[in-house]
C-alpha positions in Angstrom: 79.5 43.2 101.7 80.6 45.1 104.7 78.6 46.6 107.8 80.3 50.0 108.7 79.7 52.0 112.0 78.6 55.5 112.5 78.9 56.0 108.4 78.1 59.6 107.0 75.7 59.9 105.0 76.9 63.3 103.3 77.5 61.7 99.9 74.3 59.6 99.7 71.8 62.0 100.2 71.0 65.2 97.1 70.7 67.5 99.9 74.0 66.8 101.5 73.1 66.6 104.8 75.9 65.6 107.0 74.0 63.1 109.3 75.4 59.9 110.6 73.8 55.9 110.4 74.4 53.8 112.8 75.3 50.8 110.8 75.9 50.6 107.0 75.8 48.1 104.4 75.8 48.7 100.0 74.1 45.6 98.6 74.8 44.3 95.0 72.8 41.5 94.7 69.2 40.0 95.9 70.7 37.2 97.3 73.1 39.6 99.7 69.9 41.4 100.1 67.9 39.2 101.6 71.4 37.5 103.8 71.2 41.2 105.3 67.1 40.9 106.2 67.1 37.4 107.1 70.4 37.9 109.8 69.2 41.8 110.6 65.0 41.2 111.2 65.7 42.5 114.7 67.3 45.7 113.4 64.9 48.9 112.5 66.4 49.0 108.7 66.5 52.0 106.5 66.0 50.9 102.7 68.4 53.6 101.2 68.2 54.5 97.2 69.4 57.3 95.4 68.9 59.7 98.2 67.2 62.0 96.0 63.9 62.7 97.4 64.5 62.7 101.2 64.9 65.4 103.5 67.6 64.0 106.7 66.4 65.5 110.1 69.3 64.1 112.6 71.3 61.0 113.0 69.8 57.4 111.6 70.2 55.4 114.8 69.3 52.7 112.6 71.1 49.9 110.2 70.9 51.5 106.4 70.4 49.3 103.8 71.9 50.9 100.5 70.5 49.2 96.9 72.8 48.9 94.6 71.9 46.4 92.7 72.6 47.2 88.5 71.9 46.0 85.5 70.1 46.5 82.4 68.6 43.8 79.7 65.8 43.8 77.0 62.9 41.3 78.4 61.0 41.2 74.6 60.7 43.1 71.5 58.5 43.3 68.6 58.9 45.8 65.3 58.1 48.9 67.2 58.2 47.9 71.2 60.9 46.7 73.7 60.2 45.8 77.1 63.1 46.1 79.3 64.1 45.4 82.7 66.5 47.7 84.8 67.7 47.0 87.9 67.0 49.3 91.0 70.3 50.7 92.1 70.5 52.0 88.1 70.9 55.8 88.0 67.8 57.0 86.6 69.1 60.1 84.5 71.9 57.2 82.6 68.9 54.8 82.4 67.1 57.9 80.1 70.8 58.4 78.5 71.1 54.4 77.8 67.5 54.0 75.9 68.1 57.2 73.4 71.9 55.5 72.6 69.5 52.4 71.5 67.1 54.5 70.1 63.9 53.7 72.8 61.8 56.1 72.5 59.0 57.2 75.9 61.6 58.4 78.2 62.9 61.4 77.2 61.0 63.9 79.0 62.2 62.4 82.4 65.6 63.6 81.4 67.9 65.0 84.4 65.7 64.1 87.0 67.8 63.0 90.3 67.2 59.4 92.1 67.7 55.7 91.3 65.5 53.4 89.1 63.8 51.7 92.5 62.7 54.5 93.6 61.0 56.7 91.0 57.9 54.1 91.1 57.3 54.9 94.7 57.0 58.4 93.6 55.3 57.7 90.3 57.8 60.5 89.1 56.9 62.8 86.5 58.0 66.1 84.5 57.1 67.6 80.9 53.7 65.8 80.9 55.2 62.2 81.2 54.8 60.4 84.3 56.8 57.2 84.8 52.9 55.6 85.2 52.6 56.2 81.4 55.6 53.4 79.8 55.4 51.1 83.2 55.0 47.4 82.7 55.4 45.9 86.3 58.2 45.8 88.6 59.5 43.5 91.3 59.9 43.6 95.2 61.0 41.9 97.7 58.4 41.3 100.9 61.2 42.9 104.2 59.3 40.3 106.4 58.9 37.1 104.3 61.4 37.5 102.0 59.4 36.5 98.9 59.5 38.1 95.8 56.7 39.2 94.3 55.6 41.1 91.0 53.5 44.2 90.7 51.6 45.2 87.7 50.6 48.3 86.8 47.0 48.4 88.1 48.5 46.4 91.4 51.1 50.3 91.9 48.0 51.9 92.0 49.8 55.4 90.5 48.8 58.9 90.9 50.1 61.9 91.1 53.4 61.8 92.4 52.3 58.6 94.8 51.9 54.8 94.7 50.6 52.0 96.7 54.2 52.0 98.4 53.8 55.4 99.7 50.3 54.1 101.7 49.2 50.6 101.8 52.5 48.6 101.7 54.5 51.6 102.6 57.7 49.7 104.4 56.4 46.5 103.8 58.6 46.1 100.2 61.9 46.5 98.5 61.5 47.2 94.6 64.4 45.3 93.4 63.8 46.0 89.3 61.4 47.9 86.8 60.0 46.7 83.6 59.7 49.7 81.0 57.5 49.5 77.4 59.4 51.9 75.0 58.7 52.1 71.4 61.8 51.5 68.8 60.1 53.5 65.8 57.0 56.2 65.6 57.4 57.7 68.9 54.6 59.6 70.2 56.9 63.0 71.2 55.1 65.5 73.8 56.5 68.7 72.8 53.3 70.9 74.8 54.2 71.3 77.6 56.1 73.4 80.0 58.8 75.4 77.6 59.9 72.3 75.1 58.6 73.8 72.3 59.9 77.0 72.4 63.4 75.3 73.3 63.0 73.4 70.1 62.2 76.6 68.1 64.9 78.4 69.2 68.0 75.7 68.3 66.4 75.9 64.9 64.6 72.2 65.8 61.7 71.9 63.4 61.3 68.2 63.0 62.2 67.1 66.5 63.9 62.8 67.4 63.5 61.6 70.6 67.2 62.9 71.5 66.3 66.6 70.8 63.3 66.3 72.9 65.9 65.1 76.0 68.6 68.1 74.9 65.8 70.4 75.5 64.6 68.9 78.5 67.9 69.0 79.6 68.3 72.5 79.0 65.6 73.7 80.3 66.4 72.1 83.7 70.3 73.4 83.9 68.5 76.8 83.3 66.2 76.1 86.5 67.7 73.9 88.9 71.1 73.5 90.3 73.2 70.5 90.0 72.8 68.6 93.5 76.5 68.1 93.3 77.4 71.8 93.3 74.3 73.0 95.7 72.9 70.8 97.6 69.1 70.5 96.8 66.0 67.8 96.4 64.6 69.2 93.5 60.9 70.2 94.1 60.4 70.0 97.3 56.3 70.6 97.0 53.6 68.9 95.2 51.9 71.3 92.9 48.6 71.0 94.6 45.1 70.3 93.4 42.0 72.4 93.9 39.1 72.3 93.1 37.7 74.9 90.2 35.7 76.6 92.2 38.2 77.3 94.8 40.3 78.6 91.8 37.4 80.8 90.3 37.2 82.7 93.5 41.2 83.0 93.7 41.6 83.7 90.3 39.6 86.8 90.6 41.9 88.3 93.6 44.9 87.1 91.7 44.0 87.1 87.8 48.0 86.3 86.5 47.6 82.7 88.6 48.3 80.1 86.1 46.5 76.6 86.5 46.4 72.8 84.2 43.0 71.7 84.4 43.4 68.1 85.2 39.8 67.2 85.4 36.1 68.6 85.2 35.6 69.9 88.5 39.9 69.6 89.5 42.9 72.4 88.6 46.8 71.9 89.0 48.6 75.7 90.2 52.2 75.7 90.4 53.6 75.7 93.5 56.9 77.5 92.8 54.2 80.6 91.5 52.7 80.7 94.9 55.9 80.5 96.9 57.3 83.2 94.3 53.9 85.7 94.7 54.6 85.3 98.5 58.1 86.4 98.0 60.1 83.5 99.5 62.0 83.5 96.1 65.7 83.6 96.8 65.2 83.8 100.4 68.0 82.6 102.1 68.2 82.0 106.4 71.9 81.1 107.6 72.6 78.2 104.8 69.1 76.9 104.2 67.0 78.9 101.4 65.0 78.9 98.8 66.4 79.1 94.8 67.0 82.4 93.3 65.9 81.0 89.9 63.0 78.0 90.7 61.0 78.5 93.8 60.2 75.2 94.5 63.8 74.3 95.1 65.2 74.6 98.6 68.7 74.4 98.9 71.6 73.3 100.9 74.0 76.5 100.5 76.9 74.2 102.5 76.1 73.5 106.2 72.6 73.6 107.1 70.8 70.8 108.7 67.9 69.1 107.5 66.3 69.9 110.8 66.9 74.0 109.5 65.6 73.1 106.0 62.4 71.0 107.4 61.8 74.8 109.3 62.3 76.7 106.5 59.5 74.5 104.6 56.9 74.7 107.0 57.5 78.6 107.0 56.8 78.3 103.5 53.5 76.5 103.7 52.4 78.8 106.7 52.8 81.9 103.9 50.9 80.3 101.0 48.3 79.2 103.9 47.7 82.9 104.7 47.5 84.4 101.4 46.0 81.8 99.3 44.3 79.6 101.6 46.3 76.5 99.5 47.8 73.8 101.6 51.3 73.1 100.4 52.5 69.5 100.4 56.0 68.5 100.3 56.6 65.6 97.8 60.1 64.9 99.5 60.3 62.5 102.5 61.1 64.1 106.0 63.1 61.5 107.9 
C-alpha cells in the first residue's frame, strides 16, 4: 500500500478525464482500509470505485481512496438458490460473466454495464427490466467515521430508481465493502420483454432461450449502442429517464403523438430520455471534443481531450433544450465532482 502524489486519474475514470489527485492510495483489504481512515481522518477523502458513473470537473485536491478489494465465494445454497458474496472492487460485467460459467441464473440482463460491484448498489443499477434491487440480499459497509462494520438489508438500502439510501441519508457516511446476491441454479425466471431482447433472440434463430443467450443478446444489443469506454471515453447514460406524471404525458403526447412511455404506476409514466434529447436534435452533436453519441443519445462522450468541466456544459445545454420544448426536467444519473 502506497500513497502517491499528484496521481492522474486518466485511467480510473470511464470518461477519461485527465484530472490530477492530490494523494493516492489502491486498497486490497478492509484491514488496509480502515489503517488508511484511522491515520487519514484529517484528510477530505475521495472513496474511488470503478470510475464509471462520475463526471471529473478539475483537479481532486483531495487524498483518493481506490477499493480494490476482490473476491468472490458462495455464502449458502439450496436445490435451486445460491447466495453469494462478492467483494466490492470486483468488476461488475466479470461478476455477470462468473455466475453464467456456474450456471447462476438473475443476472444476465445487467450484462456489459461499466463500474465495480461496490458501487452499482449506490446506484441501484438497472437495464432490460432487471434492477440490481430485484436479486439483492444485503451488503456490507464500513462507517468512514467509526470504523465499524455494519450490514444493510434490503429494506435498510431503501432502493429506487436508479438511487439508494447512500445517495441521500448516509450519503458519505459509508464504504460498501461486499454485496450478497440471491441467484437461482435451475428454473430461471428469463425477462425476454423488454427493450429489443426478443427480437435479438429471434433473429440468431434463439427459440428456447438459457440464461447465457439472454446475456449474448444483451451484449449485443449494447455493442450496437454504446461505445466501449476504452475506445471513447464515455459514462454510459448520463440522464435519468425521468418520471411524469400521466397527465403531464396526455397533454404532451397530443403535441408529440410518436413519444414513447413505460407506465410505471397508476397515475406515473417513464419517457426515454435519449428520445427527447434525439427529437431536440442534440443527437450526434459534437462541440470541440465533448459531444453527444451519434448512435444513443443519452451517451455523452469524451472524443479525446475534453474536460469534464466542457462535458458538465454540454449537459446542462442539453437539459436547457428538453426544458424548452417539452417542459421535462432532465436529471443526470452520473455524479458531477
Amino acid at each position: 500500500m502506497q500513497f502517491l502524489r499528484n496521481f492522474s486519474l486518466k485511467e480510473y475514470n470511464s470518461f477519461g478525464i485527465d484530472v490530477k489527485a492530490h494523494r493516492f492510495v489502491s486498497v486490497s483489504s478492509i484491514d488496509e482500509l480502515k489503517s488508511v481512515l484511522r491515520n487519514n481522518y484529517a484528510e477530505d477523502l475521495f472513496i474511488l470505485g470503478g470510475g464509471s458513473n462520475m463526471l471529473l470537473t478539475g483537479d481532486l485536491r483531495k487524498t483518493v481512496v481506490h477499493i480494490g478489494l476482490k473476491g468472490k465465494k458462495i455464502i449458502s445454497e439450496s436445490e435451486n438458490e445460491v447466495i453469494i458474496e462478492v467483494a466490492a472492487g470486483e468488476n461488475w460485467h466479470e461478476l455477470v460473466l462468473w455466475t453464467l460459467e456456474q450456471g447462476f441464473g438473475g443476472l444476465e440482463n445487467l450484462s456489459l454495464i461499466p463500474g465495480n460491484v461496490g458501487t452499482a448498489p449506490i446506484q441501484n443499477i438497472g437495464a432490460y427490466g432487471v434492477e440490481l434491487k430485484d436479486h439483492f440480499v444485503s451488503c456490507e459497509a464500513l462507517n468512514i467515521q467509526t470504523l465499524e462494520e455494519k450490514e444493510f438489508n434490503l429494506e435498510a438500502c431503501e432502493f429506487d430508481y436508479r438511487n439508494s439510501v447512500f445517495k441521500n441519508q448516509l450519503k458519505g457516511q459509508f464504504i460498501i465493502t461486499s454485496v450478497q446476491f440471491r441467484l437461482t441454479k435451475k428454473e430461471h425466471q428469463l425477462r425476454t420483454d423488454y427493450g429489443a431482447i426478443q427480437a435479438e433472440l429471434e433473429s440468431a434463430g434463439i427459440e428456447k432461450p438459457g440464461i447465457r443467450d439472454i446475456s449474448d443478446a444483451v451484449i449485443r444489443i449494447r455493442q450496437s449502442k454504446l461505445p466501449n469506454p476504452k475506445e471513447l471515453g464515455n459514462s454510459g447514460s448520463f440522464f435519468k429517464n425521468p418520471v411524469i406524471d400521466l397527465e403531464s404525458y396526455q397533454e404532451l403526447v397530443h403535441k408529440f403523438p410518436e413519444m414513447p412511455s413505460y407506465q410505471v404506476s397508476e397515475t406515473e409514466v417513464k419517457v426515454p430520455a435519449g428520445w427527447l434529447i434525439d427529437q431536440a436534435g442534440m443527437k450526434g452533436y459534437r462541440e470541440g471534443d465533448a459531444g453527444v453519441h451519434q448512435r444513443q443519445a443519452l451517451v455523452l462522450v469524451n472524443y479525446g481531450s475534453a474536460t469534464g468541466e466542457e462535458i458538465l456544459q454540454l449537459s446542462k445545454m442539453i437539459q436547457e433544450k428538453i426544458r424548452a420544448r417539452f417542459g421535462i426536467e432532465l436529471e443526470a444519473e452520473v455524479n458531477i465532482i
